[in-house]
C-alpha positions in Angstrom: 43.5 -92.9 -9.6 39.9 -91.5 -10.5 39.2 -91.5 -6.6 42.5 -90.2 -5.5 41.7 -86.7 -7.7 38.3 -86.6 -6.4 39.9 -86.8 -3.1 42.6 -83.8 -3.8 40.0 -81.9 -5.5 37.5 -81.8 -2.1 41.2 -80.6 -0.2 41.6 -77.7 -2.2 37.7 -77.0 -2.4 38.0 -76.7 1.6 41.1 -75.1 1.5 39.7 -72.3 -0.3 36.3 -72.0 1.9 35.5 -68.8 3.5 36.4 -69.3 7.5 33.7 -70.3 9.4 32.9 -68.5 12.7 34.1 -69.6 15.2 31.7 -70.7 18.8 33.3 -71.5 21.7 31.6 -74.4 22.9 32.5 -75.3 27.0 32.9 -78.3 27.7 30.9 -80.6 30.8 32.7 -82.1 33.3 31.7 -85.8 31.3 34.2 -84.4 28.5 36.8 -84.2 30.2 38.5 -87.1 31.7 39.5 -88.0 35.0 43.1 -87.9 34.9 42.3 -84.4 33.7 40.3 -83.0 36.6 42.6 -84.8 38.7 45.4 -83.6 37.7 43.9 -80.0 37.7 43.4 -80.6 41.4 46.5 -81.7 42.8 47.6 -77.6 42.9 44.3 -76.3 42.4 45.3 -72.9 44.3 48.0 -72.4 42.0 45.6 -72.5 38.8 43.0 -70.1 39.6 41.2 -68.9 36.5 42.5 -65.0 35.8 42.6 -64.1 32.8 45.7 -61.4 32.9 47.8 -64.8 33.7 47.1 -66.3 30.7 50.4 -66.8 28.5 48.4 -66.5 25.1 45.3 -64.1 23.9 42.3 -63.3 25.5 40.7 -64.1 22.6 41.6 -65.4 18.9 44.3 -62.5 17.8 43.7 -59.6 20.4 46.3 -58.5 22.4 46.7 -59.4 26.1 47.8 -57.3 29.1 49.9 -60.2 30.1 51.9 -59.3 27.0 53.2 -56.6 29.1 53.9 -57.9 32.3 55.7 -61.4 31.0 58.3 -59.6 28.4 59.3 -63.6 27.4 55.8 -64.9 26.3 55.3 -61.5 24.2 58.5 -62.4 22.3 57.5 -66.0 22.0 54.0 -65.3 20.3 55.6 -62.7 18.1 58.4 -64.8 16.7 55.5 -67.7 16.5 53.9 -65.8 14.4 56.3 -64.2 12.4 57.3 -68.1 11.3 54.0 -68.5 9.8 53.5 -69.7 6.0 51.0 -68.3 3.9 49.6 -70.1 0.4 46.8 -68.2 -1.4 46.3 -65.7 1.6 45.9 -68.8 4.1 48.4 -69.8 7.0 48.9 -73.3 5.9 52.3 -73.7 8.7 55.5 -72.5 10.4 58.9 -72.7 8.9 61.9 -74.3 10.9 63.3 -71.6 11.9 63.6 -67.9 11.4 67.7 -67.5 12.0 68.9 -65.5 8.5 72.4 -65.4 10.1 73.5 -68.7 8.9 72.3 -71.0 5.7 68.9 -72.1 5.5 69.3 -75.5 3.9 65.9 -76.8 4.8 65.0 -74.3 7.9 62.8 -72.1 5.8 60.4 -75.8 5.4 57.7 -76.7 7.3 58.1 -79.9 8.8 55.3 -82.4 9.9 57.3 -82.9 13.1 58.1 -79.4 13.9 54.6 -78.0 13.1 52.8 -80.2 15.8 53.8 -77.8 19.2 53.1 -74.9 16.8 49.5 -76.0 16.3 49.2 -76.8 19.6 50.0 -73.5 20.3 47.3 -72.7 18.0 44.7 -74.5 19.0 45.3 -73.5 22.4 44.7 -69.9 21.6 41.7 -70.7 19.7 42.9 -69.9 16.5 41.8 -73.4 14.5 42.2 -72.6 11.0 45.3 -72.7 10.9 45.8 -76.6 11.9 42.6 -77.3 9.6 44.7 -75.8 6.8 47.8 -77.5 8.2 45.7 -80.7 8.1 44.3 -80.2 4.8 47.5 -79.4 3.3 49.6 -82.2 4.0 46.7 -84.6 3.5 47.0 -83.3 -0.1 50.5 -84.0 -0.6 49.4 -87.8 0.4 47.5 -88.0 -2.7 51.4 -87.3 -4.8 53.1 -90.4 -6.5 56.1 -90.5 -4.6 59.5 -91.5 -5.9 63.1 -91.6 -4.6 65.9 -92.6 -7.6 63.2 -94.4 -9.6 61.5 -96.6 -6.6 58.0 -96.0 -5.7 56.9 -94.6 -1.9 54.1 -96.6 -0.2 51.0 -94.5 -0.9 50.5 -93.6 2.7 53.3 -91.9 3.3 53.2 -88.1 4.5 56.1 -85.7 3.6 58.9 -84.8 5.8 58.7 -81.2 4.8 57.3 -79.2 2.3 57.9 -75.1 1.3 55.8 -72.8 -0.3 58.0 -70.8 -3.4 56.8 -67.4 -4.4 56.8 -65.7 -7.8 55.8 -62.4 -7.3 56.8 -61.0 -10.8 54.6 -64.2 -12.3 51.9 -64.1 -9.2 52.4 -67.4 -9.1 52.5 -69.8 -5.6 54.2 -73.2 -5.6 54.3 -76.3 -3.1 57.5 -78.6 -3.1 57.0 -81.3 -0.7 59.8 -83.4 0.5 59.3 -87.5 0.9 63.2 -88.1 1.8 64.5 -87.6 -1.8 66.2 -84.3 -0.9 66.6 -85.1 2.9 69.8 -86.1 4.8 70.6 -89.2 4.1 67.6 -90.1 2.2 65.2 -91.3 4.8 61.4 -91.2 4.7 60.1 -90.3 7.8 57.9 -92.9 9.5 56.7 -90.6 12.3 55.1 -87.6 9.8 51.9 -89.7 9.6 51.9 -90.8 13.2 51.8 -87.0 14.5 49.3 -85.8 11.7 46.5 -88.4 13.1 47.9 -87.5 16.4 47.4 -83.6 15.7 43.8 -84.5 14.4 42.8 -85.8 17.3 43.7 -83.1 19.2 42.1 -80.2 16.6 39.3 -82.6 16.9 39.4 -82.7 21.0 40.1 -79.3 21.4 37.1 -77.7 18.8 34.7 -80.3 19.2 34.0 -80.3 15.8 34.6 -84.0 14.2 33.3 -82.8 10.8 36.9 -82.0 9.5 38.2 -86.0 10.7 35.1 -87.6 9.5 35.6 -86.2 5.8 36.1 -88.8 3.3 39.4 -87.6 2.3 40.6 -87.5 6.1 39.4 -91.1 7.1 41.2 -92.2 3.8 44.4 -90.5 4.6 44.0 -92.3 8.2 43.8 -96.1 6.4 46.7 -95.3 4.2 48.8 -94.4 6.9 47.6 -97.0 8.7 48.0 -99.9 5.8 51.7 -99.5 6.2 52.0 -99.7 9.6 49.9 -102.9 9.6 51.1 -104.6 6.7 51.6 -108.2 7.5 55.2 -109.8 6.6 58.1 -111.6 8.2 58.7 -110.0 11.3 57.6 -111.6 14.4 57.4 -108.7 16.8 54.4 -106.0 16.9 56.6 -103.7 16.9 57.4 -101.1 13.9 60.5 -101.9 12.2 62.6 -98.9 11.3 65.8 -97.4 9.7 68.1 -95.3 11.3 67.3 -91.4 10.6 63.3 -92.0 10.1 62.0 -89.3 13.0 63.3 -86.7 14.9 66.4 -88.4 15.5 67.3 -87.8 11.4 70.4 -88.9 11.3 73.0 -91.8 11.8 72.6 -92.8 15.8 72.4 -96.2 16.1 68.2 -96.4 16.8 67.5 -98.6 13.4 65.6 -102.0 14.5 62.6 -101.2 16.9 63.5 -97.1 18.7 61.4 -96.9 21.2 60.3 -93.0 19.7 58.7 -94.8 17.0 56.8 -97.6 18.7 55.7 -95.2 20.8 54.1 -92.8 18.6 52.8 -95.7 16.7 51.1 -96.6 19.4 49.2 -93.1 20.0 48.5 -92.9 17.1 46.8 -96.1 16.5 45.0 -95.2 19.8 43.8 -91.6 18.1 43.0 -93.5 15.0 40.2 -95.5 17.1 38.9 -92.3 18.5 38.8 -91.4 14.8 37.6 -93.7 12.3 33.9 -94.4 11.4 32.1 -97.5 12.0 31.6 -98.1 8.3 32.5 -100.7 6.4 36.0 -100.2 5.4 36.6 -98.3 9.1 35.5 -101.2 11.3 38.2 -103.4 9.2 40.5 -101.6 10.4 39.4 -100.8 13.8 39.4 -105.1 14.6 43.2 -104.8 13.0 44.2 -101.5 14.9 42.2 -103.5 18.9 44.7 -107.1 17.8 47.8 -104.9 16.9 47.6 -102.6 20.4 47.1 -105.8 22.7 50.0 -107.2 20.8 52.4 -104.1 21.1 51.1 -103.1 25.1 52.2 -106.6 26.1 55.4 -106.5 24.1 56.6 -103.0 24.9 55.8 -103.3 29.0 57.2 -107.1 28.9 60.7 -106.3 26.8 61.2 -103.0 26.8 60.8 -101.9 30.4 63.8 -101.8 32.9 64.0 -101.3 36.6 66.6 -102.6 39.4 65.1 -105.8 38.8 64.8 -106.0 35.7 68.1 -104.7 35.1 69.7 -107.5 37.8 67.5 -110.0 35.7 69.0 -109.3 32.4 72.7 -109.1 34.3 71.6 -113.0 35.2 70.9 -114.1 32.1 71.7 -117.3 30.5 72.0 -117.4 27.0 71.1 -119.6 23.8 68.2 -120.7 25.3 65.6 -122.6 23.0 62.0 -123.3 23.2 58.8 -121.5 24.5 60.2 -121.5 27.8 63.2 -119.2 27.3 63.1 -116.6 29.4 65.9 -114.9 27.5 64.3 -114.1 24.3 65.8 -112.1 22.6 69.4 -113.8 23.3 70.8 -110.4 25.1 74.3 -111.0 26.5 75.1 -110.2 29.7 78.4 -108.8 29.0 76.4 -106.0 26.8 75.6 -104.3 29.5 77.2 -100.9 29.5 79.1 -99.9 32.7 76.8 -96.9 32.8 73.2 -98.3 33.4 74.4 -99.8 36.7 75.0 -96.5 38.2 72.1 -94.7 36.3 69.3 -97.0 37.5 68.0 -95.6 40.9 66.3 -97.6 43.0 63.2 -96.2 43.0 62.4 -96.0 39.3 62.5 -97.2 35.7 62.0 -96.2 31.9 61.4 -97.5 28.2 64.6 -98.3 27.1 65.7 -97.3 23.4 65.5 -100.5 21.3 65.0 -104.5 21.7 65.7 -106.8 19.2 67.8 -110.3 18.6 71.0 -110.0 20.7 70.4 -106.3 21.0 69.5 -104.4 23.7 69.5 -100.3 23.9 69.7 -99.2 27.5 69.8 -95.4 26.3 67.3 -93.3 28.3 65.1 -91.5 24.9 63.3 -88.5 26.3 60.4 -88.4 23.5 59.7 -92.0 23.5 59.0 -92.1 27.5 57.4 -89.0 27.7 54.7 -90.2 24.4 54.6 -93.7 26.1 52.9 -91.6 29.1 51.0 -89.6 27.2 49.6 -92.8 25.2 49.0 -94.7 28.4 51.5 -97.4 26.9 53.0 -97.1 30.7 51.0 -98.2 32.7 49.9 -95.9 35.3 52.4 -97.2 38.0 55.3 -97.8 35.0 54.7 -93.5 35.0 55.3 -92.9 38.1 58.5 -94.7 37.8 59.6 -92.7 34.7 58.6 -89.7 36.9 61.1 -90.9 39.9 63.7 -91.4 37.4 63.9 -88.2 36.3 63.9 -86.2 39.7 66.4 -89.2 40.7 68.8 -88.0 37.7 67.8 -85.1 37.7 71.2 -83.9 36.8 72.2 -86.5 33.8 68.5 -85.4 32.1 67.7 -82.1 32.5 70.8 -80.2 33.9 71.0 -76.6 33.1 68.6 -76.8 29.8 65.7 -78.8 29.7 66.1 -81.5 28.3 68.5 -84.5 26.9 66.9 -86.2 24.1 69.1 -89.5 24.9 71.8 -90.2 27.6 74.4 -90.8 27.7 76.0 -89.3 24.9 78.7 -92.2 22.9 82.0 -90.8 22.5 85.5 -92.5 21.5 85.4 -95.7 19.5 81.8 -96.1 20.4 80.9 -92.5 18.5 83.5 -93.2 15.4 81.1 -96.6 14.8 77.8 -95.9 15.3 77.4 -92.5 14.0 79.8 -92.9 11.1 82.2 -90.0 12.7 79.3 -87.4 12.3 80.6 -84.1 13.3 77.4 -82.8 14.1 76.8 -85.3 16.5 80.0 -85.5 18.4 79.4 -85.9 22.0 76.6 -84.2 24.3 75.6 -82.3 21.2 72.8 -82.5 18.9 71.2 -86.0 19.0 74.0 -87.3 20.8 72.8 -85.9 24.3 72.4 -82.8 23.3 69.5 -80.7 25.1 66.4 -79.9 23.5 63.7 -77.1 24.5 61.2 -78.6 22.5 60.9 -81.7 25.1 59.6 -79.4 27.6 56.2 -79.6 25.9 56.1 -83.3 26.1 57.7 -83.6 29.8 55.1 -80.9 30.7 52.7 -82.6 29.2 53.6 -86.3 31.0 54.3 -84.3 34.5 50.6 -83.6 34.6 49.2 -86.5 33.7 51.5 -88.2 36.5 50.1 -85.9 38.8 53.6 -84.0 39.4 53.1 -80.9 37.6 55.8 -79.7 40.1 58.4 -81.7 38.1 57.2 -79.3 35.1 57.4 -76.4 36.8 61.1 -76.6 37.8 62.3 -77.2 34.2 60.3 -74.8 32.8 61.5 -72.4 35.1 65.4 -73.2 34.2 63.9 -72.5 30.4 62.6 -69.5 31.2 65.6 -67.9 32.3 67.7 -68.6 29.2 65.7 -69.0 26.0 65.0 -65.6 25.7 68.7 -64.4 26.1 69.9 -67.3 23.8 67.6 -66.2 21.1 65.6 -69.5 21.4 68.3 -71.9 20.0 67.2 -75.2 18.4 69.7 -76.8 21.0 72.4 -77.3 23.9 75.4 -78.8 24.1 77.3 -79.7 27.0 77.1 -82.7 29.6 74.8 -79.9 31.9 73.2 -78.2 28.5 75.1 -74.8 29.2 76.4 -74.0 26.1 74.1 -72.9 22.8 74.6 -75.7 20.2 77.5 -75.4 18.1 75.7 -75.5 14.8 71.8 -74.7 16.6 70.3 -72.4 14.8 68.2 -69.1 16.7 64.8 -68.5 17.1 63.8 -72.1 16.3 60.4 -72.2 15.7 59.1 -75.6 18.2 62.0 -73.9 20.5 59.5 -71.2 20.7 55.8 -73.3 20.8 57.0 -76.3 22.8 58.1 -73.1 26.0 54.5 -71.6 25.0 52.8 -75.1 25.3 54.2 -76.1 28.2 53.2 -72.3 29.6 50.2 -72.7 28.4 49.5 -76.1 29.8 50.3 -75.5 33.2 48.6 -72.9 33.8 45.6 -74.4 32.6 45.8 -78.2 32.4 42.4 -79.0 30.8 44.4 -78.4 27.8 46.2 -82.2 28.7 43.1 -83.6 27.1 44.2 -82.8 23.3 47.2 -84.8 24.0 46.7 -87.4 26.6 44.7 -90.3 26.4 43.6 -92.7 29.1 44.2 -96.1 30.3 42.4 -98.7 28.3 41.3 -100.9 30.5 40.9 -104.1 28.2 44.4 -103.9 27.8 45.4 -105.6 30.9 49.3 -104.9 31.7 51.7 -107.6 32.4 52.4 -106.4 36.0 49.9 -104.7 38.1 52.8 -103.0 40.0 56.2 -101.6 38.7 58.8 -103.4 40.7 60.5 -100.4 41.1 57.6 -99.8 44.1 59.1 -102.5 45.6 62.9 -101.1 46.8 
């Protein structure tokens, strides 16, 4: 315990620094990656440097003359920064959402999840201290004995939330963080520690500065988070086993086993956590575990998980309780689980991650965040993107619609809704987390569309964002089969409503920024199949 105070107390001796200043450091053309450049060339007229077109500052907190001729980004950076959380004079976040029109519950938090296109935002602009104090904050809230009805947290865990309470008559400041004892349902969230190495890696990538990720307290926090995930037991997959509720999906919708959001993020993150541990003693213990564990999970994920028109007509041919090493039916899916729907969804030129794989159960649902992170990750393989891009211009339609963008399709209704979701109003069909539209995706799509080398993809559905958000008040939300209605329960001015459209602004108009959240092929991890057979129509 000695070591874990020492740790908390170097936190809060940061946290209280005086701010550095700040150097902006260019960087060479060996920095920056290939798919990077590449991708910065494919509509290289279209991204000429000016700086009145940029969609953020100028410079750290000065105002832009693009402010006045783009009305919507104005609004966007204003209401971004009007969510921001202060403790002891410091930005340490952004809260959920800045709607006082209907109850806050837990809106006026700041989440892990939520924060991550905020700092982006951030760190875009060149305003860094507030993810270091982001970083530093929730790091500290590690360190906390965790406890839900008497049973001990694994140490690693990161908080879902946490909220900053005020006492100005006793000028006093107080941190609640939340581990899942006060959330819906009671569910830790698995993916908190996934996006804080994630959103390391890119304060480190986009400063330059490692000093903040090489910190004793950091690298600490990064094996913690990392001991759970790698903990040896009785499952016999490399996937991440997971209940129902544990990431952005929060509540009841039939992802427990292996969601493919979660392996997903597991898998960028263990990738960031290479690019960030030292080669010490205790570091290169875990970066032998984290090389075994990736080989493991790449060859599961693009073996089981991926599905084409082949694939798909394989599965539909399936015999069933084979035995032995030589089943080719593994898992024991049957045949006659295959929903009506998927037949006509899959195109013929294309393919995706579908949402979950294990015994006798296969999810065919498309899972927006998942697919989009598998790209970013370079889980898909460069050919299994591609595919993922053709599917989403082929169905167009079913995923984007009127509102970028459905975080699952299709939606369950009937029988099928009463069962799985435990008759949750909230999630009745196309609404919510059952096919309900997000704006927040459009970071992450953005984000994958570049990196595939279709930024044009990006363009079109930011676009269709464009021309609504700011009329809707930035809702958290859509519902409808097309997304053309505001979410019946959505509350406005939702805060990653706001960064992921800035992001994705951001990020197309200058798509060197790709770098803080892409990572490239690794090319010891040889893929199962050097071309997707969706090439192959």
């Amino acid at each position: 315990m000695e070591s874990n105070a020492d740790d908390a107390d170097d936190i809060l001796k940061l946290l209280d620094t005086t701010r550095p200043i700040k150097v902006d450091r260019p960087r060479s053309i060996g920095e920056r990656s290939f798919n990077e450049l590449s991708a910065a060339l494919v509509d290289h007229l279209d991204y000429v440097y000016s700086p009145g077109r940029w969609s953020g500052f100028n410079s750290p907190r000065s105002m832009s003359t693009h402010f006045e001729s783009n009305p919507i980004v104005a609004e966007a950076w204003e209401s971004l920064r009007r969510s921001l959380v202060y403790y002891r004079g410091e930005a340490v976040g952004t809260i959920a959402a800045l709607d006082h029109s209907e109850e806050q519950v837990n809106y006026d938090q700041v989440f892990v999840r939520d924060f991550v296109p905020s700092g982006l935002a951030f760190l875009m602009n060149g305003e860094y201290e507030i993810v270091k104090n982001f970083l530093l904050k929730t790091l500290h809230f590690q360190s906390w004995e965790k406890t839900v009805d008497h049973f001990k947290l694994g140490e690693g865990v990161m908080p879902a939330s946490f909220k900053v309470i005020h006492k100005p008559e006793k000028n006093i400041e107080t941190l609640i963080a939340d581990f899942g004892e006060t959330a819906i349902g009671r569910v830790a969230p698995v993916d908190s520690g996934f996006w804080w190495i994630i959103l390391l890696r890119a304060y480190t990538k986009s400063t330059g500065d490692s000093s903040l990720a090489e910190m004793p307290a950091c690298q600490r926090g990064i094996r913690l988070i990392l001991s759970l995930c790698l903990s040896e037991g009785f499952d016999t997959f490399p996937t991440l086993l997971c209940a129902d509720g544990c990431s952005m999906i929060d509540r009841r919708m039939g992802v427990y086993g292996y969601p493919i959001e979660i392996q997903a993020l597991f898998f960028m993150a263990l990738r960031c956590a290479l690019t960030l541990l030292k080669q010490d003693s205790e570091g290169k213990e875990f970066v032998e575990r984290i090389v075994k564990r990736l080989h493991a999970l790449s060859y599961h994920m693009r073996s089981y998980f991926w599905l084409d028109l082949k694939q798909l007509n394989d599965i539909y041919r399936f015999k069933t309780e084979e035995y032995s090493h030589t089943a080719v039916n593994k898992f024991n899916v049957m045949p006659d689980s295959l929903p009506d729907w998927v037949f006509d969804f899959m195109p013929c030129r294309g393919g995706y991650f579908v949402g979950n794989v294990s015994p006798a159960k296969m999810d065919f649902r498309w899972f927006c965040l998942g697919n989009c992170i598998a790209i970013l990750s370079s889980l898909a393989t460069p050919e299994q993107a591609a595919a993922i891009m053709d599917l989403i211009e082929a169905r167009w339609d079913e995923l984007v619609g009127e509102m970028p963008l459905k975080i699952c399709y299709p939606a369950m209704e009937g029988i099928e809704w009463r069962i799985v979701t435990g008759c949750d109003p909230k999630n009745t069909r196309w609404s919510y987390h059952n096919g309900g539209s997000w704006p927040v995706l459009l970071w992450m799509l953005t984000a994958a569309c570049i990196k595939s080398g279709r930024p044009q993809i990006a363009r079109r559905a930011l676009e269709l964002a464009e021309s609504r958000l700011g009329n809707d008040h930035w809702p958290e939300y859509y519902d409808g089969r097309q997304g053309r209605y505001v979410g019946k329960q959505a509350r406005k001015y939702q805060t990653w409503s706001i960064a992921g459209y800035l992001v994705a602004k951001m990020m197309l108009e200058d798509p060197s920024h790709l770098g803080m959240v892409s990572l490239e092929e690794d090319k010891l991890m040889k893929p199962l199949m050097k071309r997707s057979t969706s090439w192959t129509c």
